[in-house]
VEXKOL-759979 format. One line per 5 residues: number of its first residue (from 1); their letters; for each residue x, y, z of C-alpha. Coordinates in Angstrom, 1 decimal. Layout:
N
NUM = a = X Y Z ~ ...
***
This chain:
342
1 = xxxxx = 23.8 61.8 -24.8 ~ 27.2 61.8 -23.4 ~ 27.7 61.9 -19.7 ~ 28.0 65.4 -18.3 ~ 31.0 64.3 -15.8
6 = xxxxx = 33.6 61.7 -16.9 ~ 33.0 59.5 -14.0 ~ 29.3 58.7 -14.8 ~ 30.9 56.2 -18.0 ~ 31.4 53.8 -15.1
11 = xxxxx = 28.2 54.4 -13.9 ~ 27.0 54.0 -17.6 ~ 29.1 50.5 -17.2 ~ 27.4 49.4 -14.4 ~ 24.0 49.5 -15.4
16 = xxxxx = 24.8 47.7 -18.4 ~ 26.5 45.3 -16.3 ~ 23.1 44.8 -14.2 ~ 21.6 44.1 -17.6 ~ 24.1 41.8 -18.8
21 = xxxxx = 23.9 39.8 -15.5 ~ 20.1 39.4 -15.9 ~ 20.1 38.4 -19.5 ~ 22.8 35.9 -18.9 ~ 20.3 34.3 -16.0
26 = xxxxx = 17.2 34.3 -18.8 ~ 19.6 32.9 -21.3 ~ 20.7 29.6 -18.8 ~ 19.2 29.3 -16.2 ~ 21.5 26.9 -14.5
31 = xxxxx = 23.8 30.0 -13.4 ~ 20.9 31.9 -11.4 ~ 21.8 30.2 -8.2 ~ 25.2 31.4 -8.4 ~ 24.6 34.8 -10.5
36 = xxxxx = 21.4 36.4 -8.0 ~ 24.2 37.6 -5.3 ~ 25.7 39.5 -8.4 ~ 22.2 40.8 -9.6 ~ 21.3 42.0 -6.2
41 = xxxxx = 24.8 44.2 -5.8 ~ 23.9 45.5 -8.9 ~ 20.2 46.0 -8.1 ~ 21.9 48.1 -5.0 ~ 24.0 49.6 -7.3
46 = xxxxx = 21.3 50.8 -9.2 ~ 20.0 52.2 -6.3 ~ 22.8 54.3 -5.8 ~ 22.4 55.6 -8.9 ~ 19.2 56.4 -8.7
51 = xxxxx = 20.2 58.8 -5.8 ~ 23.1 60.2 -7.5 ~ 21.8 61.1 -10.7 ~ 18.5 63.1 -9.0 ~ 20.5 65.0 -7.1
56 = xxxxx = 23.2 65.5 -10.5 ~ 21.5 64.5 -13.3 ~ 23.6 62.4 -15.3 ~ 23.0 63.6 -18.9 ~ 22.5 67.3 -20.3
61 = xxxxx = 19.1 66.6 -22.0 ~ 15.9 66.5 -19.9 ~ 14.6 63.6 -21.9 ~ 17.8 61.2 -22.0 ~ 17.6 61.9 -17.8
66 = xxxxx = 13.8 60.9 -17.7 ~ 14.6 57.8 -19.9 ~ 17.7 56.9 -17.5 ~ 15.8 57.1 -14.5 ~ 13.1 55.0 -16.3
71 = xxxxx = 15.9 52.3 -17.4 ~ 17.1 52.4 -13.2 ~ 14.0 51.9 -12.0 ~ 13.6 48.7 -13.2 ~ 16.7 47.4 -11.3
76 = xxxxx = 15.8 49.4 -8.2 ~ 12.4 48.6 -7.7 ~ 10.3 51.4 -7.7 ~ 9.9 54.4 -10.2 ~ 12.8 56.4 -9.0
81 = xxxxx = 10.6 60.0 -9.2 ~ 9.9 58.8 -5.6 ~ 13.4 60.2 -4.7 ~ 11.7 63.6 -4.8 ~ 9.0 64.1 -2.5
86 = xxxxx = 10.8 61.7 0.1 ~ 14.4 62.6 -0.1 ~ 15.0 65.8 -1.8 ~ 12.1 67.9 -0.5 ~ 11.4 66.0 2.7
91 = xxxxx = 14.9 64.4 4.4 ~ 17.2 66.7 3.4 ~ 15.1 69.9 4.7 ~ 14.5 67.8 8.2 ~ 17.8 65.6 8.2
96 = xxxxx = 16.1 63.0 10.9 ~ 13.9 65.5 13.0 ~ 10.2 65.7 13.7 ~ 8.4 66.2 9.9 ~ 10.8 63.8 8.3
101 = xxxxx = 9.1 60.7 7.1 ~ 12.4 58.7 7.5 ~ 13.4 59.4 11.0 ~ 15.0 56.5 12.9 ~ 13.2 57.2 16.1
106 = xxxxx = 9.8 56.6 15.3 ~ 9.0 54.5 17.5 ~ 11.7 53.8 19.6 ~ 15.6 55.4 19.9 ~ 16.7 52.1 20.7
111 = xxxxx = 19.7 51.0 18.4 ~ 19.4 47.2 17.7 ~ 19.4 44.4 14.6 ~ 15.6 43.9 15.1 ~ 14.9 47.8 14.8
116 = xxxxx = 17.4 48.3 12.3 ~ 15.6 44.8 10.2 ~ 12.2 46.3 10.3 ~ 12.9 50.2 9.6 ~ 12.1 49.2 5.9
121 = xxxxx = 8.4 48.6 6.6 ~ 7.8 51.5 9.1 ~ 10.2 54.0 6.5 ~ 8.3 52.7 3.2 ~ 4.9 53.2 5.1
126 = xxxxx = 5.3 56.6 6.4 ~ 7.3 57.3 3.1 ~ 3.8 56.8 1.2 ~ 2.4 60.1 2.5 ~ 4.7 62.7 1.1
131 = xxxxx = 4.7 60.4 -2.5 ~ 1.0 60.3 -2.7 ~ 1.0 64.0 -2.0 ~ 3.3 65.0 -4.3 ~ 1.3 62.9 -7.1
136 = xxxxx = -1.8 64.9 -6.1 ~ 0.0 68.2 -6.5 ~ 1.4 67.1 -10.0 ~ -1.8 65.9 -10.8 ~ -3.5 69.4 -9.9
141 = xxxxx = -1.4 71.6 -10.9 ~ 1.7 70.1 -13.3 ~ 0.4 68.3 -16.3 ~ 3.9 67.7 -17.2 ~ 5.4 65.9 -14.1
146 = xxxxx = 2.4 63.7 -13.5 ~ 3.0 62.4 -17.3 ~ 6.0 61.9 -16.5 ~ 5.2 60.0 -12.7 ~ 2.4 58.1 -14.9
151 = xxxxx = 5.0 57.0 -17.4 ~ 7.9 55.7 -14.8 ~ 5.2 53.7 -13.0 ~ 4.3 51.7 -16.5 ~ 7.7 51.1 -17.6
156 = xxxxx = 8.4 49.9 -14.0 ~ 5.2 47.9 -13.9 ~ 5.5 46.9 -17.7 ~ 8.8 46.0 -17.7 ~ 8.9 43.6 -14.8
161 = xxxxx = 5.4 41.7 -16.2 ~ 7.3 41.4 -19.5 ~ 10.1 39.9 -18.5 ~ 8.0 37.8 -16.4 ~ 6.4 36.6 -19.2
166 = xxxxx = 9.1 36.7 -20.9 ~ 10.9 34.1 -18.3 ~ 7.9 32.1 -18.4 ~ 7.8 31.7 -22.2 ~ 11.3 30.6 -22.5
171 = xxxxx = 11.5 28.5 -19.7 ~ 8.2 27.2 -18.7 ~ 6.4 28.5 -15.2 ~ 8.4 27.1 -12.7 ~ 12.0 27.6 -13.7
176 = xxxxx = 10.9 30.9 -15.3 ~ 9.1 32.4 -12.8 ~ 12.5 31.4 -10.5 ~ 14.7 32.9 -13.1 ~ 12.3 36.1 -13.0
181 = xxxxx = 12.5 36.3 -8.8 ~ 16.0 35.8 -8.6 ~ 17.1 37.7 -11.4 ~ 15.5 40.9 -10.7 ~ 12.3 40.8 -8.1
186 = xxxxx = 14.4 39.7 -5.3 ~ 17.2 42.2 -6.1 ~ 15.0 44.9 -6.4 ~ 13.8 44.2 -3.0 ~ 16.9 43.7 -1.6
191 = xxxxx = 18.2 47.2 -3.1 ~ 15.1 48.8 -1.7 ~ 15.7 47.1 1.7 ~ 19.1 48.1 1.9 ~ 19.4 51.5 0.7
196 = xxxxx = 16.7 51.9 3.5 ~ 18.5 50.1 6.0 ~ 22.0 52.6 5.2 ~ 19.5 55.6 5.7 ~ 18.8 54.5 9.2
201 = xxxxx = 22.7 53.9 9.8 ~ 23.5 57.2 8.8 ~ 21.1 58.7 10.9 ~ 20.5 57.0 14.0 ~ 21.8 58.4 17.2
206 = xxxxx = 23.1 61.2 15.0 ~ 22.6 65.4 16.1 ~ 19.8 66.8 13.4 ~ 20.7 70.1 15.4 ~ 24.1 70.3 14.7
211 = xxxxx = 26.2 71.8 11.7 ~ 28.5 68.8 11.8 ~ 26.9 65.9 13.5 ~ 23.4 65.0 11.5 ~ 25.2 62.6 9.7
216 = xxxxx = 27.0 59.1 9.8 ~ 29.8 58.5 7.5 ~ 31.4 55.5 6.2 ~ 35.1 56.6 4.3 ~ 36.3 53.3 3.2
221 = xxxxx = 37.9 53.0 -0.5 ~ 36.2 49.7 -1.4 ~ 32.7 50.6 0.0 ~ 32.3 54.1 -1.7 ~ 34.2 52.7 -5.4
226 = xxxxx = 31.1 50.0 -5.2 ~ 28.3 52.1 -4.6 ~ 29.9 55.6 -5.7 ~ 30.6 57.3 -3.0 ~ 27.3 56.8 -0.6
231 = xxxxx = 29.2 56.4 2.2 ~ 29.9 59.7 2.7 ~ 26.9 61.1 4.1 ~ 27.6 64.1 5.9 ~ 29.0 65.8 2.9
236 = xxxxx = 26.2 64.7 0.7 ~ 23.6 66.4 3.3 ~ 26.0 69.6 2.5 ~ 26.8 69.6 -0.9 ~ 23.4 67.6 -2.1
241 = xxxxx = 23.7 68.6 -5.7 ~ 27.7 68.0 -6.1 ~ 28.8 65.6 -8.4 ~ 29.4 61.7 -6.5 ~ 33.2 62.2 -7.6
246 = xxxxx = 33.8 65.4 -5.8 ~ 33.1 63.9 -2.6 ~ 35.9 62.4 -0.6 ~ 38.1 66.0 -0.8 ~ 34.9 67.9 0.5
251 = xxxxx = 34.7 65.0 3.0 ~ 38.7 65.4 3.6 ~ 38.0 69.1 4.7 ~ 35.2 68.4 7.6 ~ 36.3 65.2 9.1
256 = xxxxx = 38.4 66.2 11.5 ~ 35.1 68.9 12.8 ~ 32.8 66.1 12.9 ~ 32.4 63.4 16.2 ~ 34.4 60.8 15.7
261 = xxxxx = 31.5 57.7 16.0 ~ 30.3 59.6 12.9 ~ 34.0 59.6 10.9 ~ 34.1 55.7 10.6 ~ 36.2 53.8 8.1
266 = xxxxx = 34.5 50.2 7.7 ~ 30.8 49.5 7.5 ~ 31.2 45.6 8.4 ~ 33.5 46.5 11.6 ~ 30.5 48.9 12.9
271 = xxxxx = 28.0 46.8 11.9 ~ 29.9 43.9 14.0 ~ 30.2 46.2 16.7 ~ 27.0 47.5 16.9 ~ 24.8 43.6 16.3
276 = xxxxx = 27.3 41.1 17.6 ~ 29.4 42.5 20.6 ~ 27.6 45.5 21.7 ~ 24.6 43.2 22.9 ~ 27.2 42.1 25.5
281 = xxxxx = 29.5 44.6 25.6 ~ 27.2 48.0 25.7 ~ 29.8 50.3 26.0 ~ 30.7 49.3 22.1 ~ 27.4 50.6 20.7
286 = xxxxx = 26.0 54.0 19.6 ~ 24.8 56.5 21.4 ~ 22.8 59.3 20.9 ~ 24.1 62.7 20.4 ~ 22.8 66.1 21.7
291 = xxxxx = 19.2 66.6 23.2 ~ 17.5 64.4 21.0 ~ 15.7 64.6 17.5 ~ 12.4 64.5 19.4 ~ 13.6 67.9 20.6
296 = xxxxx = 12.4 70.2 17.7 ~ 9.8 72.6 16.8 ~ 7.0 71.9 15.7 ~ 7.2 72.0 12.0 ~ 5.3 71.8 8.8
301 = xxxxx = 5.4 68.4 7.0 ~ 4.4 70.1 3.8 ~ 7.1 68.9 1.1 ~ 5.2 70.3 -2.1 ~ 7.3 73.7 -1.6
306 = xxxxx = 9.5 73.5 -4.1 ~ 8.3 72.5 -8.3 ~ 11.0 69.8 -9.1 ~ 11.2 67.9 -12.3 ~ 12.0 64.4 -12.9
311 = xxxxx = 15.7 63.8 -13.8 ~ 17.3 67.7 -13.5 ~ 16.5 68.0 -9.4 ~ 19.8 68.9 -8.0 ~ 17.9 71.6 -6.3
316 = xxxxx = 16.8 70.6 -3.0 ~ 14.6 72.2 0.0 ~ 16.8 73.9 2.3 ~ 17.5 72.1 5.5 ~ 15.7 74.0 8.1
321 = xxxxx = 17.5 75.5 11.2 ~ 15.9 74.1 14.0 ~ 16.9 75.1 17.5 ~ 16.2 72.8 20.0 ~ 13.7 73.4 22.6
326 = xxxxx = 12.0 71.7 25.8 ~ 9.7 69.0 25.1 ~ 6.1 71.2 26.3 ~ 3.0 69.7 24.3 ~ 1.3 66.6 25.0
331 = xxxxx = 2.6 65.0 21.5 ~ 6.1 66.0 22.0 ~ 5.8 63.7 25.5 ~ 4.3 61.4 23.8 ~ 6.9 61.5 21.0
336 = xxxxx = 9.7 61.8 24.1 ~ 8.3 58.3 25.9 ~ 8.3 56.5 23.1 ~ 11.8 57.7 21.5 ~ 13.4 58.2 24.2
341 = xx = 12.6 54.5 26.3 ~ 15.5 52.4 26.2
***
């Protein structure tokens, strides 16, 4: 039950830390005003996690991973299996082109906040496709996994009616139910809202065609030691099943290949950039790089290729190598206008 890598006891740390926050809320409820910023970092955190340890499994045993991901879920807001068909099987083989259910373009290639504000609706929405797939499949044809998708969704489900009750019993429905919200429902949206929303950052107006530019990057210190090292996209995308820890010396060998609006230091400086000044100063925002996302083949949006099982998934599907070619068929035009208007 020990970690496999020594830097997963802090992780161990934090997610006892999100429990310890929540507990201290249901204990007095006085502090939840002040203690529901801490429980949605660590909600986000949580989050992070959940990323990390599907691509790296945490533990060495199969079963301590499944119950891990079961305990994370709960904090992050959904069962985390849902990493799998979305993420593993289906972002990291399309990395932001056509046939990945995440792309930032969907609709429009504009960069802006209320684009940016909104991606977690259209993302989660088109995200429900490849899940409910994948469900069918385990269902079919893996006994196994779907027992194991079955049992992540009730100790997600049950645990948050629980402690609902459970907030409600000790504190009566109105300041329970608000202990409840603000100690856990709200962070878990948040975290789901958020990792979304850092998805679309890392992507948008990025090169899906290119060996060093599909990816936005974020280096700075405090940013990554918070949420263990998800800034660093690029090398993530690269190296999907290396450890968290080994990330900023891969990242140290690239960053001088990759486009500089993609090597950035601060998160808050481009955000300011890119929401507050670029509005009225255009020449301060993003911009897309090479022909386009819209640009590629058309490809299969089958994400069921590969059997992956909860909690040891470091394997992912390969990222395809798409060439870029003219936009020819009425729903790449189609997909063109509506990307492409700005």
């Amino acid at each position: 039950m020990l970690p496999r890598f020594a830097a997963d006891y802090r992780t161990l740390a934090w997610v006892c830390l999100a429990g310890a926050v929540v507990a201290l809320q249901y204990a007095n409820p006085d502090w939840v005003i002040y203690l529901a910023p801490v429980s949605c970092y660590f909600a986000l955190a949580c989050g992070t996690i959940a990323h990390n340890h599907n691509h790296c499994p945490t533990f060495r045993n199969r079963r301590v991973n499944n119950g891990f991901a079961n305990i994370l879920s709960v904090f992050y807001g959904y069962p985390t299996f849902a990493w799998i068909p979305t993420h593993n099987l289906n972002h990291h083989k399309y990395v932001n082109a056509r046939g990945d259910a995440t792309i930032t373009w969907r609709y429009s290639n504009r960069h802006n906040v209320f684009i940016a504000a909104t991606y977690f609706f259209v993302s989660a929405y088109f995200q429900s496709g490849p899940i409910n797939a994948f469900i069918r499949k385990a269902r079919e044809s893996k006994p196994a996994l779907f027992r194991r998708i079955i049992t992540q969704y009730a100790f997600w489900a049950g645990s948050h009616i629980s402690l609902a009750v459970l907030a409600v019993t000790l504190h009566g429905p109105a300041t329970g139910l608000k202990v409840y919200a603000f100690s856990l429902f709200v962070p878990a949206v948040f975290s789901l809202w958020t990792i979304m929303l850092f998805n679309y950052e890392q992507h948008v107006h990025t090169d899906p065609f290119s060996k060093y530019d599909h990816s936005r990057s974020f280096s700075g210190r405090l940013l990554n030691f918070l949420l263990f090292n998800n800034g660093l996209h690029y090398v993530h995308h690269e190296h999907p099943g290396t450890h968290w820890s080994k990330l900023y010396e891969l990242n140290a060998e690239v960053a001088d290949k990759i486009h500089p609006s993609l090597q950035l230091r601060s998160l808050w400086w481009y955000w300011l950039r890119q929401y507050v000044l670029a509005p009225f100063v255009p020449s301060l925002g993003t911009v897309q790089l090479g022909v386009g996302p819209w640009h590629s083949p058309n490809v299969s949006e089958d994400v069921l290729e590969r059997e992956a099982g909860q909690g040891d998934t470091g394997d992912n599907a390969e990222r395809l190598e798409l060439v870029p070619q003219a936009v020819d068929s009425e729903r790449d035009s189609e997909a063109l206008k509506l990307a492409a208007s700005a």
